[in-house]
Each structure stands twice: as C-alpha cells, then as structure tokens.
PDB file as gemmi writes it, atoms N, CA and C in Angstrom:
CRYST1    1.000    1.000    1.000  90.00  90.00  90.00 P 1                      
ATOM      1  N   UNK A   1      -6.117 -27.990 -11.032  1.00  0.00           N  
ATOM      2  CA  UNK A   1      -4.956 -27.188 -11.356  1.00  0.00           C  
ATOM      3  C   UNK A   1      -3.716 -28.060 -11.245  1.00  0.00           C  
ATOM      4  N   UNK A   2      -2.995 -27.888 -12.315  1.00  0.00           N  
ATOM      5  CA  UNK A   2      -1.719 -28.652 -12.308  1.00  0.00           C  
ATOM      6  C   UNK A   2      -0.828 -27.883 -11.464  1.00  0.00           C  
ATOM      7  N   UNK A   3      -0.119 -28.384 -10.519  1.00  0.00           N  
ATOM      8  CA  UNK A   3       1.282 -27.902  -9.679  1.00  0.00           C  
ATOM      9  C   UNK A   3       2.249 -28.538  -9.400  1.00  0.00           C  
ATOM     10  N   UNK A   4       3.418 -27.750  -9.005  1.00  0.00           N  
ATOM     11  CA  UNK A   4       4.961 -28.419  -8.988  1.00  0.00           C  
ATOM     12  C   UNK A   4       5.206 -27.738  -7.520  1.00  0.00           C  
ATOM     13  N   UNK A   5       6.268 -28.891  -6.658  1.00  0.00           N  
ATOM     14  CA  UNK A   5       6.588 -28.545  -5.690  1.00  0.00           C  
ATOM     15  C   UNK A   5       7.642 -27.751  -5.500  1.00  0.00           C  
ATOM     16  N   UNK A   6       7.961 -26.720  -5.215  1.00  0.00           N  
ATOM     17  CA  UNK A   6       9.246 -25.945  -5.242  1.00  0.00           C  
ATOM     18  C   UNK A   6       9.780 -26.014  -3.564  1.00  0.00           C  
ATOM     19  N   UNK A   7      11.043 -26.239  -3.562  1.00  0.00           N  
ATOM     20  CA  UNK A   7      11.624 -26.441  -1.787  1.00  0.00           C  
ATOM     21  C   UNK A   7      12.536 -25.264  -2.155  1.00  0.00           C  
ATOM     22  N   UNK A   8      12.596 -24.787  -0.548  1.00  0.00           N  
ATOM     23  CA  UNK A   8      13.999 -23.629  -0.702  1.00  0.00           C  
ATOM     24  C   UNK A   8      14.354 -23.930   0.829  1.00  0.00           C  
ATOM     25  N   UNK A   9      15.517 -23.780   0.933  1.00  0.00           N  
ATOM     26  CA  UNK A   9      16.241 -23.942   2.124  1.00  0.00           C  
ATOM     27  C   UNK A   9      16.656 -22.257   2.682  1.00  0.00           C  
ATOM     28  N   UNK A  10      15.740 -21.757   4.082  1.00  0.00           N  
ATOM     29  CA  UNK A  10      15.932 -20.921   4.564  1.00  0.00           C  
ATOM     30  C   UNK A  10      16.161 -21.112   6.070  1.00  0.00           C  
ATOM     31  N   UNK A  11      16.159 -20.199   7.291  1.00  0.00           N  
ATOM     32  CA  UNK A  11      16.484 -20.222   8.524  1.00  0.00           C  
ATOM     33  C   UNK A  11      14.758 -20.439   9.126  1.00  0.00           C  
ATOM     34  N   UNK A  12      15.105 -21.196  10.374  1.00  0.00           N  
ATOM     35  CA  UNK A  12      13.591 -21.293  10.967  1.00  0.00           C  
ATOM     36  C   UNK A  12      13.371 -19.542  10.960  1.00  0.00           C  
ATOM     37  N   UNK A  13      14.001 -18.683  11.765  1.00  0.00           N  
ATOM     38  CA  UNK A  13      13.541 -17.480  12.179  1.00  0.00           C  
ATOM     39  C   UNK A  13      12.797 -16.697  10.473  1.00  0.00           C  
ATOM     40  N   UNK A  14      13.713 -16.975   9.012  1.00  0.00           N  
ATOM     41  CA  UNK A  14      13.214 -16.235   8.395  1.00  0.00           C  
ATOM     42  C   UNK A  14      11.854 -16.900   7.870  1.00  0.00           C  
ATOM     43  N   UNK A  15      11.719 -17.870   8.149  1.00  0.00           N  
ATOM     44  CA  UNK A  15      10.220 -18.996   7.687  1.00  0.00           C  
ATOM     45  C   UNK A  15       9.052 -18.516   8.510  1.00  0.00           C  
ATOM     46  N   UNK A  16       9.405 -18.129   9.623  1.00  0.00           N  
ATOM     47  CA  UNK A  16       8.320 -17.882  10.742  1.00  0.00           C  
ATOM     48  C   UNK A  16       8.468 -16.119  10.107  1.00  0.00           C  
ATOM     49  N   UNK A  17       9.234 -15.323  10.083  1.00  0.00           N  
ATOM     50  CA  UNK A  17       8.946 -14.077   9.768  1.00  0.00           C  
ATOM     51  C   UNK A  17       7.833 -14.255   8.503  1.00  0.00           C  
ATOM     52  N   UNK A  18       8.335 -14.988   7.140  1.00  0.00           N  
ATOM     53  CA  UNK A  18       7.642 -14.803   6.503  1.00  0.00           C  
ATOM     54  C   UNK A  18       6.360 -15.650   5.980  1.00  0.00           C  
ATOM     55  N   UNK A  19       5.985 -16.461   7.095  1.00  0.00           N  
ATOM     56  CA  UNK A  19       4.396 -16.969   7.951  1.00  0.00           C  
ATOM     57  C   UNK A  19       4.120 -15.575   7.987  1.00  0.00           C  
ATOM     58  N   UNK A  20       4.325 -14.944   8.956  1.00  0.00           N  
ATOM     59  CA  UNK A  20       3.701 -13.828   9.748  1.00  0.00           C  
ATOM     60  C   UNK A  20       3.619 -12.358   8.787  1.00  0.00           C  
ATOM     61  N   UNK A  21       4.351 -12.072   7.665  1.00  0.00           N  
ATOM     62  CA  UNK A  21       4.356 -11.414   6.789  1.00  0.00           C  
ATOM     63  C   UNK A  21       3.014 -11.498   5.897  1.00  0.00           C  
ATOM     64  N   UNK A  22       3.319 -12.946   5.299  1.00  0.00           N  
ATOM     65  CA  UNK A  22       1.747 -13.722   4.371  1.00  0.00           C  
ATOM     66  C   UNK A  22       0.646 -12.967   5.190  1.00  0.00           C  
ATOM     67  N   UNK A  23       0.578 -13.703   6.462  1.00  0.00           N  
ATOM     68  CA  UNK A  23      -0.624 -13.524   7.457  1.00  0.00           C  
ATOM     69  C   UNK A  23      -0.905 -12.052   7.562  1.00  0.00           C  
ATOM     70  N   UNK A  24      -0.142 -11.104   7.745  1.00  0.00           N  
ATOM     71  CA  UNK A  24      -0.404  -9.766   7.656  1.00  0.00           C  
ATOM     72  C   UNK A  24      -1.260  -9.359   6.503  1.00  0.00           C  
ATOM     73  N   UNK A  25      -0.747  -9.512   5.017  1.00  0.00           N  
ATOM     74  CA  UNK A  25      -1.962  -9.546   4.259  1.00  0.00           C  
ATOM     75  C   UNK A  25      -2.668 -10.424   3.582  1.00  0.00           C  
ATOM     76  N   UNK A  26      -2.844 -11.342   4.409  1.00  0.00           N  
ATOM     77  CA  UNK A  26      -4.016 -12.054   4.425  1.00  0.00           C  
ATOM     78  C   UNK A  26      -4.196 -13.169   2.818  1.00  0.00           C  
ATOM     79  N   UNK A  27      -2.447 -13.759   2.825  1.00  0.00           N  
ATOM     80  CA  UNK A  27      -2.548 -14.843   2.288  1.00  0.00           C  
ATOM     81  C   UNK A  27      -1.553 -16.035   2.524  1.00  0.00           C  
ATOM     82  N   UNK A  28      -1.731 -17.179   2.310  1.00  0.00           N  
ATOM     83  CA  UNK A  28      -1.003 -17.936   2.595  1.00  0.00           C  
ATOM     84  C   UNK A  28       0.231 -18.173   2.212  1.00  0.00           C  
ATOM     85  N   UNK A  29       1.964 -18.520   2.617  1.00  0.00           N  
ATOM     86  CA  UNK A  29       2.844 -18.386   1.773  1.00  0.00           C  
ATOM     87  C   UNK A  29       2.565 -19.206   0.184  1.00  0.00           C  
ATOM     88  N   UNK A  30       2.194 -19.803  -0.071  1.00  0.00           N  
ATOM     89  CA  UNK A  30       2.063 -20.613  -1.646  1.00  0.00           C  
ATOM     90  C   UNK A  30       1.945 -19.410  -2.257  1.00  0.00           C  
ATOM     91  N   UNK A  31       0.192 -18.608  -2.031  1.00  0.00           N  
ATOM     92  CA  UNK A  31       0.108 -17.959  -2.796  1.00  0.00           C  
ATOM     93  C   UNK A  31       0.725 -16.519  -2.965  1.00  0.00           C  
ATOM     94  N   UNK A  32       1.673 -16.299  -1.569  1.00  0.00           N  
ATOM     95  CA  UNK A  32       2.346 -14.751  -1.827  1.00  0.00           C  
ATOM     96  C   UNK A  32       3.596 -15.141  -2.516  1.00  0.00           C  
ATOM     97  N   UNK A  33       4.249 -16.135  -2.538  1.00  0.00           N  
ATOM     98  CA  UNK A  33       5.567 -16.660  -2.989  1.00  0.00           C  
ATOM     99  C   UNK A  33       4.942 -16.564  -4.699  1.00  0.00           C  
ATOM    100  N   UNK A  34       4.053 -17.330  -5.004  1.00  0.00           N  
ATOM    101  CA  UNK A  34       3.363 -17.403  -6.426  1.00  0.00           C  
ATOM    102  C   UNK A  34       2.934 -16.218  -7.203  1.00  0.00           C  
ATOM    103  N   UNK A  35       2.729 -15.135  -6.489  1.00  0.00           N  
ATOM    104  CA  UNK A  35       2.809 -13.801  -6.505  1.00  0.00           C  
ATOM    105  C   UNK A  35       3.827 -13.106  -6.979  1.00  0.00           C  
ATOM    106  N   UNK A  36       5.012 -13.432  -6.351  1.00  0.00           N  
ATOM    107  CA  UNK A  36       5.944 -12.935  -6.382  1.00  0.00           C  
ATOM    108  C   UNK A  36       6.700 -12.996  -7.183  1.00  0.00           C  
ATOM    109  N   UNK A  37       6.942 -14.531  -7.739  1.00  0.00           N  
ATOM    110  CA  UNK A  37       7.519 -15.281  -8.842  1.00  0.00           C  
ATOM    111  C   UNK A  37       7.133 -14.409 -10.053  1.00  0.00           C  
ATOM    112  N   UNK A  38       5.777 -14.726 -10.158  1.00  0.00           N  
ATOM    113  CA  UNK A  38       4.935 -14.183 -11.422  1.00  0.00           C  
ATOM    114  C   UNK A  38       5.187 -12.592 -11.813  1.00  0.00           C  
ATOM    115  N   UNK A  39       5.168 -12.275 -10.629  1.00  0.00           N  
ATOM    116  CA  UNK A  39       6.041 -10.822 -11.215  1.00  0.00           C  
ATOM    117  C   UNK A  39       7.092 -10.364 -11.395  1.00  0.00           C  
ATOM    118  N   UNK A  40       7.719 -11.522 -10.856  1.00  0.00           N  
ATOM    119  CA  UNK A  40       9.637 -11.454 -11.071  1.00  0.00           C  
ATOM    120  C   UNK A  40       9.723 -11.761 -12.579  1.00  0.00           C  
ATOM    121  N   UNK A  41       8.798 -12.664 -13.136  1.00  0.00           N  
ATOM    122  CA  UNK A  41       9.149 -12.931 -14.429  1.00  0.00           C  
ATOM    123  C   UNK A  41       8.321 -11.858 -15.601  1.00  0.00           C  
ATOM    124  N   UNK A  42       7.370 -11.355 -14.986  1.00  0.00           N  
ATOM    125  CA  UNK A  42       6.469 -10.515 -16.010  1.00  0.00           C  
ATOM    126  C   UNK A  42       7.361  -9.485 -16.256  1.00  0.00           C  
ATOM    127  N   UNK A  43       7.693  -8.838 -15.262  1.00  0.00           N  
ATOM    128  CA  UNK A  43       9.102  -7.699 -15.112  1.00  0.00           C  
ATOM    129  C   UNK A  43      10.150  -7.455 -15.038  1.00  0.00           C  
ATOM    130  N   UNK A  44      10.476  -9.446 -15.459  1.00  0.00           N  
ATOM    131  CA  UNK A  44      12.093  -9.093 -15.866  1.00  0.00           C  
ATOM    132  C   UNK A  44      13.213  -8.730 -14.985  1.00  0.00           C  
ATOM    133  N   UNK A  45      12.329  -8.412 -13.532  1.00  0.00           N  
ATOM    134  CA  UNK A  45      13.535  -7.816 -12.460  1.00  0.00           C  
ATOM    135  C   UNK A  45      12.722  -7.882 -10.860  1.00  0.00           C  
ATOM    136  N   UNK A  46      13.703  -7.747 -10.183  1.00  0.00           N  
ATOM    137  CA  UNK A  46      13.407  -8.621  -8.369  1.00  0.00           C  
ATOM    138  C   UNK A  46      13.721  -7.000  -8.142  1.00  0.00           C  
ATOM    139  N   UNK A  47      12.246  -6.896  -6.922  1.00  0.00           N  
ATOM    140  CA  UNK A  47      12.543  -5.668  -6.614  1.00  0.00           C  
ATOM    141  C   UNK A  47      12.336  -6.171  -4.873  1.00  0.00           C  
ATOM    142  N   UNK A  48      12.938  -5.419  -3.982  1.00  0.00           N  
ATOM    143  CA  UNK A  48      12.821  -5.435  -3.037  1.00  0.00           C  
ATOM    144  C   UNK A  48      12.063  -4.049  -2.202  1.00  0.00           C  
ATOM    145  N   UNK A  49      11.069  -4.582  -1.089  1.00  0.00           N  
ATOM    146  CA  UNK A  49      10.983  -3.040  -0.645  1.00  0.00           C  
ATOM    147  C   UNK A  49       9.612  -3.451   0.540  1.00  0.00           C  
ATOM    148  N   UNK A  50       9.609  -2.766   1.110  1.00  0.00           N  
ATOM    149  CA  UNK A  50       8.361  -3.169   2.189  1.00  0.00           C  
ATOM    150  C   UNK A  50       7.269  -1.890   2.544  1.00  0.00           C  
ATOM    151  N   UNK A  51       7.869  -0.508   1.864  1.00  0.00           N  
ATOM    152  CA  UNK A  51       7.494   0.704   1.789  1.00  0.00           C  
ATOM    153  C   UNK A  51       6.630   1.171   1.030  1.00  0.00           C  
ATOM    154  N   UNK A  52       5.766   1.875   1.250  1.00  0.00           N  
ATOM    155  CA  UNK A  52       5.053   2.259   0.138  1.00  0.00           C  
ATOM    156  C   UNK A  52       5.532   3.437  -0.312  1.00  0.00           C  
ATOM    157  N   UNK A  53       5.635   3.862  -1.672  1.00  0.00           N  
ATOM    158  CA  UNK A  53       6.385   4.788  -2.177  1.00  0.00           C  
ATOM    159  C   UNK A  53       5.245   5.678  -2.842  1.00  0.00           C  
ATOM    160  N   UNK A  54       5.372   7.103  -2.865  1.00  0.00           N  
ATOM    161  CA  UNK A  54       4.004   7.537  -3.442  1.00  0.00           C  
ATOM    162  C   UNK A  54       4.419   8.047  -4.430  1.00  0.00           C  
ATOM    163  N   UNK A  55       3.509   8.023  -5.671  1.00  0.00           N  
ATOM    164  CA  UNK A  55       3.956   8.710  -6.960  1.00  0.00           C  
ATOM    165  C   UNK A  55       4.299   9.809  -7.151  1.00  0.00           C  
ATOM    166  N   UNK A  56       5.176  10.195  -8.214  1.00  0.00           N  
ATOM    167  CA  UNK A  56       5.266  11.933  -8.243  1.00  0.00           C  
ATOM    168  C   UNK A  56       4.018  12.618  -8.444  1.00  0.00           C  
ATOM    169  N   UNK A  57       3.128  12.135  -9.187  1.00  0.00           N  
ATOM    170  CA  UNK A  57       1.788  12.777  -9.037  1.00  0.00           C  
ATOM    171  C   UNK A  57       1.341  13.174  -7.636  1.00  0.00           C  
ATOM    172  N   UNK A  58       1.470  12.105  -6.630  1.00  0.00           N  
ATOM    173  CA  UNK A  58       1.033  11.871  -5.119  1.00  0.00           C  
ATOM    174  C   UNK A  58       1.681  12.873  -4.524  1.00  0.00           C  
ATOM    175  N   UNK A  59       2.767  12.729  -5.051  1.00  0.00           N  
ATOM    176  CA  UNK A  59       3.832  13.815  -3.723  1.00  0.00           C  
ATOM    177  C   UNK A  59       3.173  15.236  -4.257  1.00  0.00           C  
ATOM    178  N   UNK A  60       3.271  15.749  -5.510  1.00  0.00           N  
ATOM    179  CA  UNK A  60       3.072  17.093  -6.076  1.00  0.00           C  
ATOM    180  C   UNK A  60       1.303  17.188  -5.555  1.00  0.00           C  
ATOM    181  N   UNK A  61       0.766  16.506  -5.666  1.00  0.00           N  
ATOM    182  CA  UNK A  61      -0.842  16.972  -4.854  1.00  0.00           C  
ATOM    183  C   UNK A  61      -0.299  17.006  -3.124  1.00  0.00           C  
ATOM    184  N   UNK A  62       0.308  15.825  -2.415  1.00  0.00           N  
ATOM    185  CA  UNK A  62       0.822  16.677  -1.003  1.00  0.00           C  
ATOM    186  C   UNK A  62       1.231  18.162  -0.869  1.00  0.00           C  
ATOM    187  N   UNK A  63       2.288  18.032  -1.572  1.00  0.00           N  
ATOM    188  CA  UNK A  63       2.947  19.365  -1.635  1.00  0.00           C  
ATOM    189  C   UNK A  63       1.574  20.179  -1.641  1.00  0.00           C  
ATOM    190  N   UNK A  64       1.117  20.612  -2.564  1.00  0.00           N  
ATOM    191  CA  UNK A  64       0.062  21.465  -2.954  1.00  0.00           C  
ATOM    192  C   UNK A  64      -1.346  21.592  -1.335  1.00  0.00           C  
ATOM    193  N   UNK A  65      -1.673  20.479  -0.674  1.00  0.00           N  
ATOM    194  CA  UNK A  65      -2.184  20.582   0.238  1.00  0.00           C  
ATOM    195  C   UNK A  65      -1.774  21.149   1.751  1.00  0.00           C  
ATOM    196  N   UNK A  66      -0.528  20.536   1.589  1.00  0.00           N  
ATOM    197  CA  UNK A  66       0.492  21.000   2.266  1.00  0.00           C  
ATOM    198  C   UNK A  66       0.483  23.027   2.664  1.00  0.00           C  
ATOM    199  N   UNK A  67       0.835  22.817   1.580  1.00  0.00           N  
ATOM    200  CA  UNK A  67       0.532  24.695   1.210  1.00  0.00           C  
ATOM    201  C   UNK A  67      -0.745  25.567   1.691  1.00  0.00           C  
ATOM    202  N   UNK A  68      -1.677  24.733   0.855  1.00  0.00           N  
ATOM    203  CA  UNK A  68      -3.106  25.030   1.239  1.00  0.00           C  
ATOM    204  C   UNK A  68      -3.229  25.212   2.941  1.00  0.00           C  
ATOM    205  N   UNK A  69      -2.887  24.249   3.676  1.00  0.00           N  
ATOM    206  CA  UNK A  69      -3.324  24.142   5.054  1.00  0.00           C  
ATOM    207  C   UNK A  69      -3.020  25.175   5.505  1.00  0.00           C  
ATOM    208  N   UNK A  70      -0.882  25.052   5.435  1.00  0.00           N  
ATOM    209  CA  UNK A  70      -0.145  26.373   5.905  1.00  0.00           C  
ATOM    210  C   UNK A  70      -1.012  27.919   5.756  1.00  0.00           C  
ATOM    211  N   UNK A  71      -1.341  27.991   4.716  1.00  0.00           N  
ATOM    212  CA  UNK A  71      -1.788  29.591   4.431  1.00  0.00           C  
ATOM    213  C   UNK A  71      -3.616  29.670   4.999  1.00  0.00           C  
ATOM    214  N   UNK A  72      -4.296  28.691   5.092  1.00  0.00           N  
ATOM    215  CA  UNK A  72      -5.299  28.077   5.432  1.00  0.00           C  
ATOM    216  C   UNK A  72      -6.595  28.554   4.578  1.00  0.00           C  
ATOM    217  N   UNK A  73      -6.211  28.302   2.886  1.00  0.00           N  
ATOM    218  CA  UNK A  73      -6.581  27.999   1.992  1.00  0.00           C  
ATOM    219  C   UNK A  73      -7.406  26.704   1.760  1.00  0.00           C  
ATOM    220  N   UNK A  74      -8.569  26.891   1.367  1.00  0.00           N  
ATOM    221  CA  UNK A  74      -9.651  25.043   1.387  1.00  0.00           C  
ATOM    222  C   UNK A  74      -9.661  24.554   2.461  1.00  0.00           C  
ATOM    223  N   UNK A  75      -9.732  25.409   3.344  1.00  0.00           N  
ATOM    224  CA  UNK A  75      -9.842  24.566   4.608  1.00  0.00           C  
ATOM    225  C   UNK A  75     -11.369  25.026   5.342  1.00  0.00           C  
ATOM    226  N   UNK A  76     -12.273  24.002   5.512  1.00  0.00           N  
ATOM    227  CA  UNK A  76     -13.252  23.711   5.571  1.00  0.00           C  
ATOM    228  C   UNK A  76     -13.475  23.140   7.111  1.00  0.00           C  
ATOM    229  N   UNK A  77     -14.552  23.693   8.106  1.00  0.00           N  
ATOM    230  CA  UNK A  77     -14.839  22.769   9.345  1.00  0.00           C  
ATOM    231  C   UNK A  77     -13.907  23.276  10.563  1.00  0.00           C  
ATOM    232  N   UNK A  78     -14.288  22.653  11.530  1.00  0.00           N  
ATOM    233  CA  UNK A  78     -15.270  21.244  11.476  1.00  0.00           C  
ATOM    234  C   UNK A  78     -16.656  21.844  11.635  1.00  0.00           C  
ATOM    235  N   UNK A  79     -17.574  20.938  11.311  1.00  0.00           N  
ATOM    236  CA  UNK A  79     -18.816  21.691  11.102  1.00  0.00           C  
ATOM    237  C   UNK A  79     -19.917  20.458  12.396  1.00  0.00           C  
ATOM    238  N   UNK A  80     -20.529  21.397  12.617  1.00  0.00           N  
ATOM    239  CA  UNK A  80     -21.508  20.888  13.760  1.00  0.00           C  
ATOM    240  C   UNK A  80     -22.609  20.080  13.225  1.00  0.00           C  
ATOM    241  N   UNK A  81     -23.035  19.841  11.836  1.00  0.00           N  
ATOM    242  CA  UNK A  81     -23.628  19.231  11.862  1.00  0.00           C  
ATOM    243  C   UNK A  81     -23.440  18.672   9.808  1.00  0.00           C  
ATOM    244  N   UNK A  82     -23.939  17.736   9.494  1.00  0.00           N  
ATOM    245  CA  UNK A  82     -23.904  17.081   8.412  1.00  0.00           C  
ATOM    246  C   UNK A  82     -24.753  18.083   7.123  1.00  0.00           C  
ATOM    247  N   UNK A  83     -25.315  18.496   7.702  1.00  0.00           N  
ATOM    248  CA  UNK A  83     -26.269  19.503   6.800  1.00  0.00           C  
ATOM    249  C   UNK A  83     -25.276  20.872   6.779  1.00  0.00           C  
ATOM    250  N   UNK A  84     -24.400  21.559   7.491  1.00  0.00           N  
ATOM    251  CA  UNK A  84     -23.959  22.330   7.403  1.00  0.00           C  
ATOM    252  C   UNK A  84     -22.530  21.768   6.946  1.00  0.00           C  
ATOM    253  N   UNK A  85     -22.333  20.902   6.654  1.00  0.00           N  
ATOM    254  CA  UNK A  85     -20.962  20.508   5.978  1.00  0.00           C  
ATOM    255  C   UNK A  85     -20.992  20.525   4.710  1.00  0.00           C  
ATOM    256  N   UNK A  86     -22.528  19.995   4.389  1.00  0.00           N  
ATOM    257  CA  UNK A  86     -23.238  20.257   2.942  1.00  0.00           C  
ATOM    258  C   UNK A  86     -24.061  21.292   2.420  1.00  0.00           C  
ATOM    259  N   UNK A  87     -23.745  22.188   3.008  1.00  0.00           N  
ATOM    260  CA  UNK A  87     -24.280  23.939   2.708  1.00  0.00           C  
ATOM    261  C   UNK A  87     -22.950  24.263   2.284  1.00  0.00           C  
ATOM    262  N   UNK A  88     -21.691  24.066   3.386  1.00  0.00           N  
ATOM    263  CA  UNK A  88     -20.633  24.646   2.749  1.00  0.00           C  
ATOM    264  C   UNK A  88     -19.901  24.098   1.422  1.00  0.00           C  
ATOM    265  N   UNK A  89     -20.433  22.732   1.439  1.00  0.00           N  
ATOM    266  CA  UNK A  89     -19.806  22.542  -0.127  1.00  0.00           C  
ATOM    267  C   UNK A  89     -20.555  23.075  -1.197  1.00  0.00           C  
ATOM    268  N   UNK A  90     -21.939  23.379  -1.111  1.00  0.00           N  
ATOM    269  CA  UNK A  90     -22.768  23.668  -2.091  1.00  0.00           C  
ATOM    270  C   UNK A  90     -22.495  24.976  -2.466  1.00  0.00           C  
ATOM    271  N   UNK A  91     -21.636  25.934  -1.473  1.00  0.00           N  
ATOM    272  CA  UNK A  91     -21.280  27.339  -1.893  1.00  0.00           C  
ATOM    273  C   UNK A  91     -20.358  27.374  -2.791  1.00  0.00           C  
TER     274      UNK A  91                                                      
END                                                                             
C-alpha cells in the first residue's frame, strides 16, 4: 500500500485523549484519523459529535413502547421457564 505521512501539531493532553478514544473502539489512531478524513471528503462536511443520536424512526418505535409498558400492553413475563416463554409467544 502506498502512504503519505501527515503531521499535525496538537497538545500532549489532546494526543493522549485521543490514544485512549482510538483504543476505546478498538483501533489505532492512523486508522480512526483515516476514517475520518475519508468521510470528511465523501460528505463534503466535518461533523462533530460523540453521541449517539437515534433516528426518527427509533424515537417513534420508543415512543410507541413507551406507551405500551405505561398502559401494560405487550407486556410479556417474566416467565419461569424457557418453554413457557415459548407457549406464550405461540398464542
């Protein structure tokens, strides 16, 4: 594989944060920085964020379970045994 060295001048503290960031999911900075790039350019735009955001689809099925629990609608269990967890779905 052909590669180019890229340098950036940051603070020790933010270099070691983002060691320990990589390491969280379980890649090395080259390849989360290379990551990152690649989608800065596929998309045209730098997004920032560390959150996971759930879709409006996601939220509108919460909501909806949400509900369910409250009124205690589909609510199933706990069941004493594996065979009777699978009787009640079979009804």
């Amino acid at each position: 594989m052909n590669t180019a060295i890229l340098n950036i001048k940051t603070d020790p503290d933010t270099k070691e944060q983002l060691k320990a960031f990589a390491a969280q999911v379980g890649l090395p900075v080259s390849a989360l920085m290379n990551a990152q790039i690649k989608q800065m350019l596929r998309n045209g735009k730098v997004e920032f964020s560390t959150a996971l955001e759930p879709t409006p689809y996601l939220k509108a099925i919460i909501k909806e379970a949400e509900a369910d629990y409250a009124t205690g609608r589909n609510i199933h269990g706990p069941f004493d045994s594996a065979e009777a967890m699978i009787a009640d779905l079979e009804k």
